[in-house]
N, C-alpha and C positions, 0 to 999 in steps of 0.2 A: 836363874833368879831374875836377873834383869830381863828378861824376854816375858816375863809371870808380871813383873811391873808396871812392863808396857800396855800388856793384855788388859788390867785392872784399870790403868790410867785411864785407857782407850774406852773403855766400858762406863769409867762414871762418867766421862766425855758425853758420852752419847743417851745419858738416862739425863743429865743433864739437859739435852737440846731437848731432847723429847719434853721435859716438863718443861718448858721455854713454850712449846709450841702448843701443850697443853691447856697453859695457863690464857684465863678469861680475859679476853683484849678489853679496853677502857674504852666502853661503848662513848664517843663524840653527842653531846646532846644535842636532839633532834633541834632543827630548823624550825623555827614557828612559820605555818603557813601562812603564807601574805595575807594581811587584813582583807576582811572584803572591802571594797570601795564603798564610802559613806553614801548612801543613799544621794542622791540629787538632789538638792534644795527644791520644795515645793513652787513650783513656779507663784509668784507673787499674786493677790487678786487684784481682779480689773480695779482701775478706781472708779468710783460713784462718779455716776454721771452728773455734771453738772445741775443742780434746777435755780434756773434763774428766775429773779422777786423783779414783779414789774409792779411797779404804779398806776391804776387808773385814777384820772381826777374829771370827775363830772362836773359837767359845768352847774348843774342842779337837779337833786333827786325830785324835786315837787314840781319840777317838767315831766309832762305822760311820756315825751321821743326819750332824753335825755335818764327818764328811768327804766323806758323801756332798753335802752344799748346798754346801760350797766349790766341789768340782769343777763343779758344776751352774750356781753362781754365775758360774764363769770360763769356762765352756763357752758360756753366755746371752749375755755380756758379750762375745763376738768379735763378736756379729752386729749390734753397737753400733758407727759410726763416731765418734762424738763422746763417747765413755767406755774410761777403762783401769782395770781395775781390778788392783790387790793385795790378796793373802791374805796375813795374817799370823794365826797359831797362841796362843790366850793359852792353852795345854796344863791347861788344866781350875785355872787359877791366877786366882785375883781379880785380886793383885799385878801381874804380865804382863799381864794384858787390858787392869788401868786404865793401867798403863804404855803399852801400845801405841796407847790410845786418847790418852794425852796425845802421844804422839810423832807420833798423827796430826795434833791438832790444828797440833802447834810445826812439822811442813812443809807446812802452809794446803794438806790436800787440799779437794776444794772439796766433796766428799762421804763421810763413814764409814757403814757398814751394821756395828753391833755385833749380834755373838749373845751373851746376858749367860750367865757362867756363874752369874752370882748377881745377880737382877735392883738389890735392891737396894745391892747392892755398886759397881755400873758405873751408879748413876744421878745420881751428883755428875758424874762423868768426860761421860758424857751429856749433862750441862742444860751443863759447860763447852763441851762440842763447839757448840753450840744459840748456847749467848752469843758466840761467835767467828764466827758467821753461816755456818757449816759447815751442807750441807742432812745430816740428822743421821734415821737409820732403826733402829728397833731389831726384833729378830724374832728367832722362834726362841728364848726366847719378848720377846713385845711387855715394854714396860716402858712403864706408864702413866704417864698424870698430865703427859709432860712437855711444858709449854709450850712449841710451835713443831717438836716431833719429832713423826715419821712412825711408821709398824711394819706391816708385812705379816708375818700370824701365822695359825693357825689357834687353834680354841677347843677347848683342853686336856680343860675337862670333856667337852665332847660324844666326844671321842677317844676318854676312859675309857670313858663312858657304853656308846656303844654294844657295845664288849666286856663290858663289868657285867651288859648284859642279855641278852646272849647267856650268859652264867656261869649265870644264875638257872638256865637248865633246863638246865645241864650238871654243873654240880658236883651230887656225891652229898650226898644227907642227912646229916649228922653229919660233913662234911670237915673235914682237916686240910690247911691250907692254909700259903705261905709267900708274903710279901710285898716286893718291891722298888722300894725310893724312887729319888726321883733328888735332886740335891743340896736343903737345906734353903734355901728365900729364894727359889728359881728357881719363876718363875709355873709353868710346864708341870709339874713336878712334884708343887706344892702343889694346884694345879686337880684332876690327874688323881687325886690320892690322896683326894683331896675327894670326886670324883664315885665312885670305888670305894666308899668309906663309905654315901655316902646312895645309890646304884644296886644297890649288893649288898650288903655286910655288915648295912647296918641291918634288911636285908628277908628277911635269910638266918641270926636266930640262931642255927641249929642250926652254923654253920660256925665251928670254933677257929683262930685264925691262932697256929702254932708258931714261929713265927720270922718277924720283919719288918727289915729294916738299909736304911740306905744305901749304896747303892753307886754313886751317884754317876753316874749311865750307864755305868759301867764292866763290860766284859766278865767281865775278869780278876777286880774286886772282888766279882763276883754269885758268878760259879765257886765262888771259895773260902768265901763264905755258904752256898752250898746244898749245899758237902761239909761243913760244918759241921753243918748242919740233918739232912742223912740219915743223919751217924753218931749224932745224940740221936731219929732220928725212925722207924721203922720201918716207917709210912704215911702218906705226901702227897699228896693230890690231886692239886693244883695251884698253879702257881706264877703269881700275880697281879704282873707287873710293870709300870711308868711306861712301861718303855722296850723296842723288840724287842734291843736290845744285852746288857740284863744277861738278859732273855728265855734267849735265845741262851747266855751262861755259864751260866745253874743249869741249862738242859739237858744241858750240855757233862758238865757234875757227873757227871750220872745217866745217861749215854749208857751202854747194854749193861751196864744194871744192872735183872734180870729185874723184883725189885721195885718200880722204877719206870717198868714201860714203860709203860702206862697214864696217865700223868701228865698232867694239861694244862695249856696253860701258855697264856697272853693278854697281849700286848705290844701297844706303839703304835711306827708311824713307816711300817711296811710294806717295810722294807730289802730287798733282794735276799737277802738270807742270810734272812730270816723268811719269805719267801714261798717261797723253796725246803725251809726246816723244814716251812711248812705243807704245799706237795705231798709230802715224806717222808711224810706223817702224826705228826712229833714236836711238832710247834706246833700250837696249838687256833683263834687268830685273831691279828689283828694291825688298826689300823685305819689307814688310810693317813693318809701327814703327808707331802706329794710335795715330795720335795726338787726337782724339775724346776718343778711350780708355784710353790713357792715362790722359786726364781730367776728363773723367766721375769717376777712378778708385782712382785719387788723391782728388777729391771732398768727394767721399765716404770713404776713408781713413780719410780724413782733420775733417767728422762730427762724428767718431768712435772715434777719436780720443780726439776731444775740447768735446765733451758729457760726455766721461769716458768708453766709453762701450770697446774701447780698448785701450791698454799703449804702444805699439806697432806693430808698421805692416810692413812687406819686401813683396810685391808683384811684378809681372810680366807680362808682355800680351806677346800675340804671336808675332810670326812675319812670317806671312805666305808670299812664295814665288808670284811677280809679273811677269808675261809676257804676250807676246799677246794674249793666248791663254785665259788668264782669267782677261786680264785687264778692261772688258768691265763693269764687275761687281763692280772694284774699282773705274772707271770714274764717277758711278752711285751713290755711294757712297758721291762721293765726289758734284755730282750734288746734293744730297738731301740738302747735308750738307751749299750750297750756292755757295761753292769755286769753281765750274766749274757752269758758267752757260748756 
């Protein structure tokens, strides 16, 4: 009986483990597989390029040089993505120019290009543009001296010069001549009346100057000097001017006036209206002052400048001699350019 017991014990013993080993194990919940890694941050976009607002201030729109270098100025200045420029007019007024030069300053353009109509007049206005850390250009003409300003300019005497010496063997012995300034204080006009003196007059005393005025590069103010000059003058050679604009009015004077066909007359700048006087045969020479280089020169200055690449610049362009002989090439010139068309 106990040996029947043990048997039984032994037997549920073992149906026992067996349903132990049967039974469904406590499945462990799964692992969540690792996150993917969050995408990278878009790398950031470039930042906009800078475009930096410059200032033109013209010394006067109703000068033919000083309108021609604006448009020239803002024509240059499209082909710049990182510069805009404005023109504003100081109409042949000191007051207005420094005015506009301070109102450039008080909205922080980050660059002005002054043309001075009176150098020393706009050279306080100037050194304050300079002291306000404005990149700061003067031209047309340069105004020296000033600490931390720039200037792309041509050289005034050499302009006169080469007209002077072309006068020597054109004016007649014992001429009567008339002479036209441009404003008093302005480099370009004290230079080139400088180099007239010592290139011709000192080397030519047989020549009398009947009349000399300022007319300011004014068309209109030459005009009424040289109908003033030919009603006290009965014989004028030639008319020696700073500039081809007042050039251009004392010819206006004496257009279809038999007495003065003969006249000659020598300006500087090379404008579209002097070079087509000069193919007329009414204009004697003119020496070029390229309001085109001069823009393209001040553009490329103005982006050397506002970049960093340079801290300061004093450049120059030529100023090659005009007459009949090779005006055809400047008329052409000026046809690409739109000005003649």
């Amino acid at each position: 009986m106990k040996k029947t017991l043990s048997v039984i014990l032994a037997l549920m013993m073992l149906v026992g483990a067996l349903s132990a080993c049967a039974a469904p194990q406590k499945e462990e919940p799964a692992q969540e597989a690792p996150a993917a890694a969050a995408p990278a941050q878009e790398e950031a976009a470039p930042a906009e390029a800078k475009v930096y607002r410059v200032a033109y201030i013209a010394r006067a729109q109703a000068d033919s040089f000083a309108a021609w270098l604006a448009n020239s100025i803002v024509e240059e200045a499209a082909k710049y993505d990182n510069m805009t420029v404005d023109v504003f007019d100081g109409q042949a007024s000191d007051d207005k120019e420094n005015s506009l030069i301070e109102n450039a300053i008080t909205n922080k353009y980050d660059a002005i290009v002054i043309q001075p109509n009176n150098g020393e007049a706009q050279r306080p206005y100037a050194e304050k543009a300079v002291a306000a850390g404005i990149v700061t250009i003067t031209t047309n003409a340069r105004i020296s001296g000033i600490q931390g300003a720039s200037s792309v300019d041509a050289d005034p005497y050499a302009q006169a010069a080469v007209n002077a010496q072309l006068a020597l063997t054109q004016v007649p012995q014992g001429a009567n001549v008339v002479v036209l300034n441009g404003p008093p204080g302005n480099f370009h006009a004290d230079e080139r009346r400088k180099s007239w003196q010592a290139e011709f007059f000192d080397k030519r005393p047989d020549v009398t100057i009947v009349g000399e005025e300022i007319a300011n590069w004014n068309k209109d103010e030459a005009m009424n000097a040289m109908e003033t000059w030919i009603q006290a003058n009965d014989k004028i050679d030639a008319i020696i001017s700073m500039n081809d604009n007042m050039a251009a009015g004392a010819l206006e004077a004496v257009k279809d006036k038999a007495a003065f066909a003969n006249i000659l007359a020598y300006g500087v700048d090379g404008t579209a209206e002097a070079c087509l006087l000069i193919k007329e045969g009414r204009m004697t020479s003119t020496s070029l002052q390229s309001a085109y280089d001069l823009a393209s020169t001040i553009l490329t200055t103005l982006n050397k400048l506002l970049t960093g690449e340079e801290t300061q610049i004093d450049t120059d362009i030529d100023c090659p001699l005009i007459t009949k002989d090779n005006v055809d090439q400047y008329i052409e010139m000026h046809k690409k350019a739109g000005a003649i068309k």
